[in-house]
C-alpha positions in Angstrom: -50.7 -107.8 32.5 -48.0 -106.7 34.7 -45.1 -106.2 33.4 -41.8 -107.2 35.3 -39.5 -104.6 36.7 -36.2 -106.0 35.0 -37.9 -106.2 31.5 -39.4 -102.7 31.6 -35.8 -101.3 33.1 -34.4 -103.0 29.5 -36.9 -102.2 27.1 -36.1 -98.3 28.4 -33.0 -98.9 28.3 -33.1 -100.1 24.7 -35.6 -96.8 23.9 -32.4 -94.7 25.2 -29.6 -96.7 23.3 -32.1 -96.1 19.6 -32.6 -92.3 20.9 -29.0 -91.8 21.0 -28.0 -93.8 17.9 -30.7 -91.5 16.2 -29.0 -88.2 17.3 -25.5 -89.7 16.5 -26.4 -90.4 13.0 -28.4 -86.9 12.6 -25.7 -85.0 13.9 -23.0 -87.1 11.5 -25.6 -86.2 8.7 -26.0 -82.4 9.4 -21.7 -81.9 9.7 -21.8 -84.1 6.2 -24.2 -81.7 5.0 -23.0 -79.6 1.6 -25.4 -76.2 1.7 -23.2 -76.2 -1.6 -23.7 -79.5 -2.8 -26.4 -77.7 -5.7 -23.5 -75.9 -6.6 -21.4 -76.8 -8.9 -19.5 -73.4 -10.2 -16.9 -72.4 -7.3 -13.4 -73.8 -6.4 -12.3 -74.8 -2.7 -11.4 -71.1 -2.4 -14.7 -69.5 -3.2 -16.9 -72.3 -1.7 -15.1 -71.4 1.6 -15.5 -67.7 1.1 -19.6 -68.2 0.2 -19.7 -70.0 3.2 -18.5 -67.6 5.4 -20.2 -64.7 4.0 -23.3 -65.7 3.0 -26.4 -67.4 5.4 -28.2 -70.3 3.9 -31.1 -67.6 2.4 -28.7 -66.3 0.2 -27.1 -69.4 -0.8 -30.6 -70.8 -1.9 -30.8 -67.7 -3.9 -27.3 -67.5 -5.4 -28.3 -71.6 -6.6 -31.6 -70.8 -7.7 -30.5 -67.8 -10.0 -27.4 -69.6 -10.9 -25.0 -66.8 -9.9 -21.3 -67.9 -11.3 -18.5 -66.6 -8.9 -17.3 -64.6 -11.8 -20.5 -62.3 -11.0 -20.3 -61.6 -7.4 -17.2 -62.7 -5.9 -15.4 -59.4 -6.2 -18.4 -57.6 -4.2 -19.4 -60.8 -2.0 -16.5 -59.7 1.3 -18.1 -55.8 1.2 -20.3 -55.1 4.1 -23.1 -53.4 1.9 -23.1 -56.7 -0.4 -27.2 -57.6 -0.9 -26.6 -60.8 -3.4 -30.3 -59.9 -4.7 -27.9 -56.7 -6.4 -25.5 -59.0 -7.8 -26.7 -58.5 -11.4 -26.8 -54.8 -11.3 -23.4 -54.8 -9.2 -22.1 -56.7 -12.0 -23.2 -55.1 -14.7 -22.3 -51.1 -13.6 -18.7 -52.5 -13.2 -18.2 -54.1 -16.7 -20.0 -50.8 -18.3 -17.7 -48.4 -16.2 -15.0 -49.7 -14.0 -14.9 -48.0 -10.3 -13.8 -49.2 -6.9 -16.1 -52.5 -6.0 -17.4 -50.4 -2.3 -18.4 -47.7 -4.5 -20.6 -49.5 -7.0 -22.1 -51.7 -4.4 -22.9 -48.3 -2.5 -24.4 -46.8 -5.4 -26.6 -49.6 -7.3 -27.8 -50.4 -3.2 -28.8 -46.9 -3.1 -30.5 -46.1 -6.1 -31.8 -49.8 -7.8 -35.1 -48.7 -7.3 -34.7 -45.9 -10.1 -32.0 -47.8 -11.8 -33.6 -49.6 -14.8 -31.4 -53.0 -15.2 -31.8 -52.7 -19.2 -30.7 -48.7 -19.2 -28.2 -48.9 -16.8 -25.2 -49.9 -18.8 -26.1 -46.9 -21.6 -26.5 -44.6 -18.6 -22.7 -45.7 -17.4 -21.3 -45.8 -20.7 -22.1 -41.8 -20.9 -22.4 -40.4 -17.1 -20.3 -40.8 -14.6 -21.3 -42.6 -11.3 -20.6 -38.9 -9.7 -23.0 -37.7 -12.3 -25.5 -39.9 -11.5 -25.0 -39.8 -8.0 -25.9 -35.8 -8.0 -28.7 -36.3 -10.8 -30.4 -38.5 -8.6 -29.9 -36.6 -5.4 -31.5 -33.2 -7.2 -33.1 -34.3 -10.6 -36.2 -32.1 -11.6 -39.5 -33.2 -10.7 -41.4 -34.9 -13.7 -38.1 -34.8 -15.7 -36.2 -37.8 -17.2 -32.9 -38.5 -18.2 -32.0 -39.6 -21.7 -29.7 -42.3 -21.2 -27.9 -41.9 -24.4 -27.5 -38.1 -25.0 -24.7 -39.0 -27.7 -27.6 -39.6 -30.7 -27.7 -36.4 -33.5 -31.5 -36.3 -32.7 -31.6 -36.5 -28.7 -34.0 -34.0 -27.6 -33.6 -32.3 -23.5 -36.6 -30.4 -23.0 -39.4 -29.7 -20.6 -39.2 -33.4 -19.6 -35.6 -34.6 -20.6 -32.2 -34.0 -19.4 -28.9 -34.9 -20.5 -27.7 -33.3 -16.7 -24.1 -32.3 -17.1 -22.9 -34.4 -19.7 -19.8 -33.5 -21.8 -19.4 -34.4 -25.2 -16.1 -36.2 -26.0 -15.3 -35.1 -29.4 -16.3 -31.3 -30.2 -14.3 -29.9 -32.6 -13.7 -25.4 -32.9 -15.7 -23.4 -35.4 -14.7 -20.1 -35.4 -15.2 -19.2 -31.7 -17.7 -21.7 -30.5 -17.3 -25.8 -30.6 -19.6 -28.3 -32.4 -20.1 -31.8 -32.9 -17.7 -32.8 -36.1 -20.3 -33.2 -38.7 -22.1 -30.4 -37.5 -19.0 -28.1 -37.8 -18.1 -29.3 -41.4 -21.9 -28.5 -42.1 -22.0 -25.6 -41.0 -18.7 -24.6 -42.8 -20.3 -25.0 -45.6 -23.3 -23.1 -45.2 -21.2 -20.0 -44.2 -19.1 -20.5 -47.3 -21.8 -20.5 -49.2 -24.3 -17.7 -47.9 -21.0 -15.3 -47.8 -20.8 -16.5 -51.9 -24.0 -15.4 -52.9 -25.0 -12.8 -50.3 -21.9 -11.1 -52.0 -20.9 -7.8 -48.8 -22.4 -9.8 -46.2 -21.7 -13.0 -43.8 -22.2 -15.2 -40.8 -20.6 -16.3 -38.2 -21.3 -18.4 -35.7 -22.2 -16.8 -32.0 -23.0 -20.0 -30.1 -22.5 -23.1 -30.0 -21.6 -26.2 -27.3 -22.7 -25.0 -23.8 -21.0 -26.2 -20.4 -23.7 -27.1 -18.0 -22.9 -23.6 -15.7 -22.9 -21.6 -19.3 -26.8 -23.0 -19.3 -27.6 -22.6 -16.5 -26.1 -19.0 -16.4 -28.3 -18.1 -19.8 -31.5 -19.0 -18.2 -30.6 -16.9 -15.1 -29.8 -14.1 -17.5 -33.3 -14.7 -19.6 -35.5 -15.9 -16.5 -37.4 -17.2 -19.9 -38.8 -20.7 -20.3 -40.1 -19.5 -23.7 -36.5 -18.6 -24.9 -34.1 -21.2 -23.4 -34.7 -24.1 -21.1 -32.7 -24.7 -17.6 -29.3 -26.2 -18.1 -29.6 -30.2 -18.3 -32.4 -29.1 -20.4 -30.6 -27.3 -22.6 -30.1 -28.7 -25.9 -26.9 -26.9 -26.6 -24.9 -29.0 -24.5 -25.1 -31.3 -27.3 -22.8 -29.8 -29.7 -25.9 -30.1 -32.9 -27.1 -26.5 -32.0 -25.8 -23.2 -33.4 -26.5 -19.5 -32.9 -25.6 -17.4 -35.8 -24.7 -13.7 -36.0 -27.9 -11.8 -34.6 -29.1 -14.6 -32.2 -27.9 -13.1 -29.1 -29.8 -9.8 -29.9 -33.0 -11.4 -31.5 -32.8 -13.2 -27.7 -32.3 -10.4 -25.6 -34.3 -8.0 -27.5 -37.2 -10.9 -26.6 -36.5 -11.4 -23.5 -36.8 -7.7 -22.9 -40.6 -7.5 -24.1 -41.6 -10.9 -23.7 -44.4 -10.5 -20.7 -45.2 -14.2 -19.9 -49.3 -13.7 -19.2 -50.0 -16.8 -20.9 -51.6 -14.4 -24.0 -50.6 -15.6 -26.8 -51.6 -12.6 -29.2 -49.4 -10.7 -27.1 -46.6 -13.0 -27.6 -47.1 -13.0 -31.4 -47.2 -8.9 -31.4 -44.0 -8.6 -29.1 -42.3 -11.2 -31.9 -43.3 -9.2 -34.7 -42.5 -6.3 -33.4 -38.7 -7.3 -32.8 -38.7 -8.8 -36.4 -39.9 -5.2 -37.8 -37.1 -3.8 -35.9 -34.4 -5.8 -37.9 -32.4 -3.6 -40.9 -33.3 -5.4 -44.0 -29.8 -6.9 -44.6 -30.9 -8.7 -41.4 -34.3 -9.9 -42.5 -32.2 -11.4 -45.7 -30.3 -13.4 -43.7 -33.6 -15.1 -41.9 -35.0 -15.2 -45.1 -31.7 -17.1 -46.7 -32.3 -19.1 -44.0 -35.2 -20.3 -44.0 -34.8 -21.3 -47.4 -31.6 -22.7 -47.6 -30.5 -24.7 -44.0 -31.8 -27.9 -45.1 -29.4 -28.5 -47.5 -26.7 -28.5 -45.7 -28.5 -30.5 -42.8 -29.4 -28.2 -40.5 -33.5 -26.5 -39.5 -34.4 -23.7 -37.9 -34.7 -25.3 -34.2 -37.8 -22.9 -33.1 -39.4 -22.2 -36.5 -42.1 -19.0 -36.4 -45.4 -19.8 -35.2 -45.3 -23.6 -33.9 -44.4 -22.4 -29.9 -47.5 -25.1 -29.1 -44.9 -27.7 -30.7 -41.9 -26.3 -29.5 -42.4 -25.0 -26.5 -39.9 -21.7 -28.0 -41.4 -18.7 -29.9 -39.4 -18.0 -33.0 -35.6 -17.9 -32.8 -34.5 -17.3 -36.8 -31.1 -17.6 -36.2 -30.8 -20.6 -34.1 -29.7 -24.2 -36.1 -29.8 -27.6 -35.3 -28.3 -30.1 -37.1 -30.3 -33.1 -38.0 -28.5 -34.6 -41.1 -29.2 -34.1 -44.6 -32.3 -36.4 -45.3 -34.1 -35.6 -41.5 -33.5 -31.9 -43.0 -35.1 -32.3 -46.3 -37.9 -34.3 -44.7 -38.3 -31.7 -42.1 -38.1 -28.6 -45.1 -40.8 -30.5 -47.1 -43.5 -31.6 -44.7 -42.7 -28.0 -42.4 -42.4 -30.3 -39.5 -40.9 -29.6 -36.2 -38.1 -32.0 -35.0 -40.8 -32.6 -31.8 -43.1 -33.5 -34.3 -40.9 -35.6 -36.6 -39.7 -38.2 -34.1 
C-alpha cells in the first residue's frame, strides 16, 4: 500500500520529536545521577572532594568495602593515593604517626611484604626509617620478629630484630641491661662473691648497638661464636657476658677452624677449657649450677651446637625468668628447644 508523502514526512517527524525527548530525559537522568547516592558516610565537603579525586572504579570500591572518610580522607588529595591501600595507610598512621605523603609512599611501596595483621606491632617497635632500610637490604631467608620487646625473642640464623633500640635499659656496672635482668643479675654477683669468698664477677657485656654487632662479628668472622648484628641477640638487653667471656671468645675464635668436623671443634673447645686456672673452671662450674635461680641459663650450653647453632660459651647468660630457668635447669633444655 503506498503510503502518502505528507503522512510519511509526519510519522518521521514524530520518530525525531520521541528521539529527542528520549535524549532530553537521559541526559536530565545522567546530570541527576548521585555516583554517591550508596553512600551515606560523607558531608557536602568530603562528597565533593571524592568526587574530584576519585573515578567511578574507586568509588564502587570505597562503597563496597564501606570505607568511612575517617579512613582515607587525610591520604585521598596525595598523588600516590591507591584507595585499595586505604586500610594499611590507615592503620600505619594510628600505630605511628608520620607525615600522610610519607606513609602513603611507604605502605605503596612495600604492601606486598607488609602483613596487614603484623604491621601495627612492626610500627609500634621500628621506625618507618627502619623499615624502610630493612626492606631495602634484609638478609636472604631471614625474618623480622615484629615484637623484639618479649624476654624470650630469639634473632638468629633466621630472625632479626635489625637495628632496634631498647627503650628502657638500665646500667650494671659498665654494660646496660634490661631492668629485671639487671636486678637479676645483681643478685647473682652478690651472691657468688658471698660464697666464693676472694673471688667475683663482673659483668663484661651486655646491650649491644647494632654497629657494636656488627663490629664483633667482623672481629670473630665466626658464625659459630656470634651471629651478624640484627642477628645478634644482645641487642636485646637479656644477654650477659661475665668476667672471662671475652677471652673464652677470642681464645676460640683463634683455633676454631670451621671444616665442618665436628671432633675437631669438640677438641679445639676442650682444649681452651683445659687452658683455664682452676679458679676459672669454678666459676663455670658455680655457674652451671647456680644461674637458674636467679633466672638466668647458660645461652650456649656445652655440647648442644646442633641446637644452638653456638659451641659452648660458659660465661655467656640469658635471662629467661625464674620458672623458664628452672624448667630449662631440670629438663637440660635449650631455650631453641624450649619454645
Amino acid at each position: 500500500m503506498k503510503v502518502d508523502k505528507k503522512v510519511l514526512g509526519w510519522r518521521w517527524a514524530l520518530i525525531a520529536v520521541c528521539a529527542g525527548a528520549a535524549g532530553i530525559c537521559l541526559y536530565t537522568v545522567n546530570r541527576g545521577y548521585d555516583p554517591l547516592a550508596r553512600y551515606p558516610y560523607a558531608d557536602e565537603t568530603q562528597r565533593e572532594t571524592i568526587l574530584a579525586y576519585m573515578d567511578q572504579e574507586d568509588i564502587d570500591y570505597l562503597i563496597n568495602q564501606q570505607l568511612q572518610p575517617s579512613v582515607f580522607m587525610e591520604f585521598l588529595t596525595l598523588p600516590e593515593f591507591d584507595v585499595h591501600n586505604t586500610l594499611w595507610y590507615r592503620q600505619a598512621m594510628d600505630a605511628q604517626t608520620e607525615d600522610p605523603e610519607v606513609v602513603v609512599h611507604f605502605i605503596n611501596r612495600y604492601r606486598d611484604v607488609l602483613p596487614l595483621n603484623d604491621l601495627e606491632t612492626l610500627l609500634k617497635h621500628y621506625s618507618y626509617g627502619q623499615l624502610t632500610d630493612w626492606y631495602e637490604q634484609a638478609p636472604e631467608n631471614v625474618t623480622l620478629i615484629p615484637d623484639p620487646t618479649q624476654m624470650l625473642a630469639m634473632p638468629g640464623l633466621h630472625d632479626s630484630v635489625w637495628t632496634y633500640i631498647p627503650s628502657n635499659l638500665v646500667r650494671q656496672g659498665s654494660v646496660y641491661l634490661q631492668p629485671e635482668a639487671q636486678q637479676a643479675l645483681s643478685r647473682l654477683l652478690e651472691e657468688y662473691e658471698r660464697v666464693m669468698d676472694d673471688d667475683s664477677l663482673e659483668a663484661e657485656t651486655g646491650y649491644l648497638r647494632f654497629d657494636e654487632a656488627q663490629s664483633l662479628f667482623l672481629d670473630t668472622e665466626n658464625d659459630l661464636l656470634v651471629y651478624p648484628a640484627g642477628q645478634n641477640e644482645q641487642q636485646l638487653g637479656w644477654t650477659v657476658g661475665l668476667s672471662g667471656h671475652g677471652s673464652w671468645l677470642k681464645a676460640l675464635d683463634e683455633k676454631l677452624d670451621l671444616t665442618g668436623d665436628d671432633r675437631k671443634t669438640a677438641d679445639v673447645i676442650r682444649e681452651v677449657y683445659e687452658a683455664l686456672t682452676d679458679e676459672e673452671k669454678e666459676r663455670i662450674e658455680w655457674l652451671q649450677d647456680n644461674a637458674w635461680r636467679y633466672g638466668f641459663v647458660i645461652r650456649w650450653p656445652q655440647g648442644q651446637e646442633n641446637s644452638t647453632g653456638h659451641v659452648w660459651q660458659p660465661y655467656l647468660l640469658r635471662y629467661v625468668g625464674m620458672d623458664k630457668a628452672r624448667s630449662m635447669h631440670e629438663s637440660g633444655q635449650t631455650l631453641e628447644e624450649s619454645q
